[in-house]
RODO-2510 file (C-alpha; in nm, 4 decimals, decimal comma):
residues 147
     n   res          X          Y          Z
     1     x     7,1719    -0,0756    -0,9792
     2     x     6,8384     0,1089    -0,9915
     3     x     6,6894    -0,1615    -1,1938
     4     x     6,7896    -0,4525    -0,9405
     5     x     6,6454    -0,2516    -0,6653
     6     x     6,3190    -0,2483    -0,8663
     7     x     6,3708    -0,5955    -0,9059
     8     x     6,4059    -0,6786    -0,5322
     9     x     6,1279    -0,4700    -0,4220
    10     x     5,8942    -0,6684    -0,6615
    11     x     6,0092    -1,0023    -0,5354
    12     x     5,9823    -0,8903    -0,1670
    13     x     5,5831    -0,7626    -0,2621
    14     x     5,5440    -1,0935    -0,4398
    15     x     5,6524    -1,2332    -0,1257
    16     x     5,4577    -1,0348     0,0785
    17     x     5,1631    -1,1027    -0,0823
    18     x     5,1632    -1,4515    -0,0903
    19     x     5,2460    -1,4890     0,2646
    20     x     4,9749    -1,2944     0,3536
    21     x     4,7028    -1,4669     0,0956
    22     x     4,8322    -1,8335     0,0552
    23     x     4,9647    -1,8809     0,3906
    24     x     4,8489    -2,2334     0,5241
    25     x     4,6609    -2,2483     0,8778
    26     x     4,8531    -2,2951     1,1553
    27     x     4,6465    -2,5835     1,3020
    28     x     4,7293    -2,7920     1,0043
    29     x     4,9875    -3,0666     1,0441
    30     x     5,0888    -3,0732     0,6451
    31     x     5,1356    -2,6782     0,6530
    32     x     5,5303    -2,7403     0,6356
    33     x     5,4851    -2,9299     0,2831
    34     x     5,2784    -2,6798     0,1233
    35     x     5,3597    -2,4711    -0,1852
    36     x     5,3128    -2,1970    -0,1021
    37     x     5,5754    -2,2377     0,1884
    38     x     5,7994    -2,3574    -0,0764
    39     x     5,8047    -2,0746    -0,2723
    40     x     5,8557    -1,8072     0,0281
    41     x     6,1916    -2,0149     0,1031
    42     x     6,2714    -2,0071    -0,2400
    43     x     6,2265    -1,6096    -0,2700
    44     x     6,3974    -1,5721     0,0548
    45     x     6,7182    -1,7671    -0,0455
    46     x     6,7180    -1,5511    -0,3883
    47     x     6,6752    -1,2525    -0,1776
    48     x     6,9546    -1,3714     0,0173
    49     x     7,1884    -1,4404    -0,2614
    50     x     7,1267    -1,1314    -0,4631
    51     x     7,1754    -0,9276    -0,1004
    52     x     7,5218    -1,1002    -0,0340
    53     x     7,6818    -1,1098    -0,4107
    54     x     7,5709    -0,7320    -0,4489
    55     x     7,7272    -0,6618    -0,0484
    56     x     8,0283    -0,8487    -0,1874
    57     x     8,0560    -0,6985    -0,4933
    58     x     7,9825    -0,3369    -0,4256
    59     x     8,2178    -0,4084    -0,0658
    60     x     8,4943    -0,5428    -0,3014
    61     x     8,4761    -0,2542    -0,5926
    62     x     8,5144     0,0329    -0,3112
    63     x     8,7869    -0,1582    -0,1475
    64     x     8,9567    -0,1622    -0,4992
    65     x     8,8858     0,2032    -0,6284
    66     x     8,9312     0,4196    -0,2538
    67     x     9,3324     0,5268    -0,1685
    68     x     9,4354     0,2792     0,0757
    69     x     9,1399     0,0338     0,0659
    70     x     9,3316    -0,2192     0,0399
    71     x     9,5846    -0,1499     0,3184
    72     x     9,2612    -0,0986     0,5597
    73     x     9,0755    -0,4666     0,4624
    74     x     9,4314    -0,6706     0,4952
    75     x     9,4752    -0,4503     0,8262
    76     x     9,1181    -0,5354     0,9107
    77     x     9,1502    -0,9291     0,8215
    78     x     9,5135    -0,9407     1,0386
    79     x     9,3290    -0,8118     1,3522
    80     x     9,0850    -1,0586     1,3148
    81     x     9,2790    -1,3454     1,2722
    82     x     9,4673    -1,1641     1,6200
    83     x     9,1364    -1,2046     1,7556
    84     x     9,0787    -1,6095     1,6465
    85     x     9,3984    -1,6647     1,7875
    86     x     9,3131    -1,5099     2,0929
    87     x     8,9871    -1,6081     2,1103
    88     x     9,1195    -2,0198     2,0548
    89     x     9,3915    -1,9774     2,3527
    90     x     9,1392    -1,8209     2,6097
    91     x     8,9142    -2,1432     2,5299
    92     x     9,0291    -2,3915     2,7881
    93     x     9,0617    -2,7527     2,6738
    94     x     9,0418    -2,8385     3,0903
    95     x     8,6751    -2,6948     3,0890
    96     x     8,5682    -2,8671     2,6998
    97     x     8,6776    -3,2133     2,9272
    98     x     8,4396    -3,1011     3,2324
    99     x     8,1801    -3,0346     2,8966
   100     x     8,2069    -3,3564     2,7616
   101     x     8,2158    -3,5528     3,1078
   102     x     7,8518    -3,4038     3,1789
   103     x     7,6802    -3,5199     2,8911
   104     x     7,8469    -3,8810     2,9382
   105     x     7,5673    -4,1528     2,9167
   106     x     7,3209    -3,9270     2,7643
   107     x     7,1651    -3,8803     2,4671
   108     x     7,3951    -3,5890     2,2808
   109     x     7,7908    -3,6896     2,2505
   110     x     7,9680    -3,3422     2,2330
   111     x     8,3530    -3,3723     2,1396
   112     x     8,6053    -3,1883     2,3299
   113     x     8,7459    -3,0258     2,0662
   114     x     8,3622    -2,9244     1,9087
   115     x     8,3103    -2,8033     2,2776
   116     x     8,6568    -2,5742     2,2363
   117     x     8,5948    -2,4574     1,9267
   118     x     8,2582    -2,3285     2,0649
   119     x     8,4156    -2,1690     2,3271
   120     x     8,6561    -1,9961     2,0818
   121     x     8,3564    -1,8495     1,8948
   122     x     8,2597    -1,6904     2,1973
   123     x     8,5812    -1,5450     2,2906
   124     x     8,5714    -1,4253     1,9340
   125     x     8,2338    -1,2902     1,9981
   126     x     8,2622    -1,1134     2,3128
   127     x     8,5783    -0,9699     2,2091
   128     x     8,4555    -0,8399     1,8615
   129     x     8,1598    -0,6885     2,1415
   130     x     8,4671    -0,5000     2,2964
   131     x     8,5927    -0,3713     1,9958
   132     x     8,2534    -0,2033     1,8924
   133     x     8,1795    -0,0359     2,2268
   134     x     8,5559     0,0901     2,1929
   135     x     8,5283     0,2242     1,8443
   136     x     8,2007     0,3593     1,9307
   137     x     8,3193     0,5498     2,2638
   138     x     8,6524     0,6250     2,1502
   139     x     8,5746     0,9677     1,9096
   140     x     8,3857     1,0527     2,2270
   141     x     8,6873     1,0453     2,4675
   142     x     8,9144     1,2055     2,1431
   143     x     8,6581     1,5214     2,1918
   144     x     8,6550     1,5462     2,5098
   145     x     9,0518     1,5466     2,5233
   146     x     9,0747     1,7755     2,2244
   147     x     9,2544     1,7686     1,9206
***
């Protein structure tokens, strides 16, 4: 572990570095097709994929090895498929219609059901919100109670 930490620090200096020494001028229209732009996506999307397997991996090994792990990520994946479900009912197919009617005739086509499914991720959003402030106020309130 210490040595891909190592690792990831030198890529993020390399990265650093050449963003800050190779980086094209701003005014110039070919600065998207550089190489050096190329590269700093590159790095980024390794830095990306080693961050996520290693959040997977390491999440996944402590869900395996703690008591009751297990119980708590299936308990955690049921409420949020709760939530989806929730989150797909509250999204009104009546106002996806009203959606799609406004952008008739123009240039973007929205589908009703794209426009619903939107509307479900924001249910799902705001209601994940919710569920933060709540965990984050409620050992607050279970003080102030007591015991």
């Amino acid at each position: 572990m210490k040595i891909l930490k190592i690792v990831l620090i030198v890529i993020g200096v390399i990265a650093a570095a050449l963003s800050f020494f190779f980086m094209p001028s701003g005014d110039d229209p070919t600065a998207i097709d550089s190489s050096s732009i190329d590269l700093m996506f590159i790095l980024t999307w390794i830095l990306l994929i080693a961050a996520t397997a290693l959040a997977l991996f390491y999440g996944l090994k402590k869900m395996m090895t703690t008591p009751g792990g297990l119980k708590k990520a299936l308990f955690a994946i049921g409420g949020l498929a709760v939530l989806f479900i929730i989150g797909y009912a509250l999204s009104s197919g009546d106002e996806a219609q009203a959606v799609v009617d406004v952008f008739e005739g123009k240039e973007i086509q929205p589908e009703a059901s794209t426009v619903k499914t939107i509307g479900m991720m924001l249910n799902v959003f705001f209601g994940m919100t919710l569920v933060a402030v709540l965990l984050m106020i409620w050992p607050g309130i279970k003080k102030l109670i007591g015991k």
